[in-house]
N, C-alpha and C positions, 0 to 999 in steps of 0.2 A: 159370512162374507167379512174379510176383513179389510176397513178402509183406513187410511190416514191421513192426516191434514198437513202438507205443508206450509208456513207461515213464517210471516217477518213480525216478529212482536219481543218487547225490552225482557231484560233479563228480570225485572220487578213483574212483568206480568206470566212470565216462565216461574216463577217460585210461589205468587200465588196460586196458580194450577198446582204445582207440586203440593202446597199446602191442603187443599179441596181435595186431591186425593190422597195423602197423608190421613184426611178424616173419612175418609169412605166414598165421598164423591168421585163418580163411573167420571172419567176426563175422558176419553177415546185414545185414541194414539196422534200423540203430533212430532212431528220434526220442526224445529222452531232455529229459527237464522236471524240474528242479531240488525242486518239490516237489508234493504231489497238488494245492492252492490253484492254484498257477501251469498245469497241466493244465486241472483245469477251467475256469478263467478263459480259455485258449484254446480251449477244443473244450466250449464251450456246447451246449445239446441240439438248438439250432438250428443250428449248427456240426457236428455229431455229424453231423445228417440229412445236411446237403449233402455229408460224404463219404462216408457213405453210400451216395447215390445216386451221387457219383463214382466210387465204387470200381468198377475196372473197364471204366469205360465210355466211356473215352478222351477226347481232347479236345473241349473245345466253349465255347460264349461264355457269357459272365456270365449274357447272355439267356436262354438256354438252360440252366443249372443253375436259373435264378431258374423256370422254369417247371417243370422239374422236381421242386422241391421247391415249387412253389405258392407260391410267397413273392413280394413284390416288389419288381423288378431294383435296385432304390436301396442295401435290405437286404443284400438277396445280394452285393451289390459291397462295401456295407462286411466283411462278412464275408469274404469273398474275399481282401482284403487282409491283414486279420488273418492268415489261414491262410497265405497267401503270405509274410506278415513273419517266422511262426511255420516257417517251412521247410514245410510240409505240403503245399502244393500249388507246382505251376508251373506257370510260362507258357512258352507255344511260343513258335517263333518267327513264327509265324501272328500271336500276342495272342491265343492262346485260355486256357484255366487247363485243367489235368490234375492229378488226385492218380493216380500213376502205379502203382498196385500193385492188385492182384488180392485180396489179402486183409489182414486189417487186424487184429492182435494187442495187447491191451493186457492192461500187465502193473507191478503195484503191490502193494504190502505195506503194510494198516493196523496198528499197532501202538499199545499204549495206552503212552500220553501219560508 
């Protein structure tokens, strides 16, 4: 199974990890976003759904997510790229799009201002 963590944590605590596994230490897999603004701003609630419905379910075409989530393939494409820009999903080398992970972890700390 593979899981990943998305998270809002500083770029000082992204290069500590890099360093833990630099020496051996197992990190998992994380997507990490500079601040919660910039998270949302990527993974919109219609962004949310499509991976979602990706999680899991392997590869397949723009088409074909875009039906998935009932949307229309024009949307889902611009969307698609976003994610794609944002590291979250990939492409085969078929041209299909994959978000490659089985389970989907987010993980954030609100604090007053």
């Amino acid at each position: 199974m593979s899981d990943v963590t998305l998270e809002v944590c500083s770029r000082e605590a992204t290069d500590a990890r890099f360093r833990r596994a630099f020496e051996g230490e197992s990190q998992g897999e994380f997507i990490s976003f500079e601040t919660p603004e910039l998270l949302f701003k990527v993974i919109s609630g219609k962004r949310w759904d499509l991976l979602k419905t990706m999680t899991a379910a392997g590869p397949m075409t723009i088409r074909e997510a875009a039906r998935r989530v009932q949307r229309d393939v024009k949307a889902v494409h611009g969307d698609v790229q976003a994610l794609l820009n944002a590291g979250l999903l990939k492409k085969t080398e078929k041209g299909q799009i994959v978000f490659p992970y089985d389970t989907v972890h987010v993980n954030f700390m609100l604090k007053a201002a």
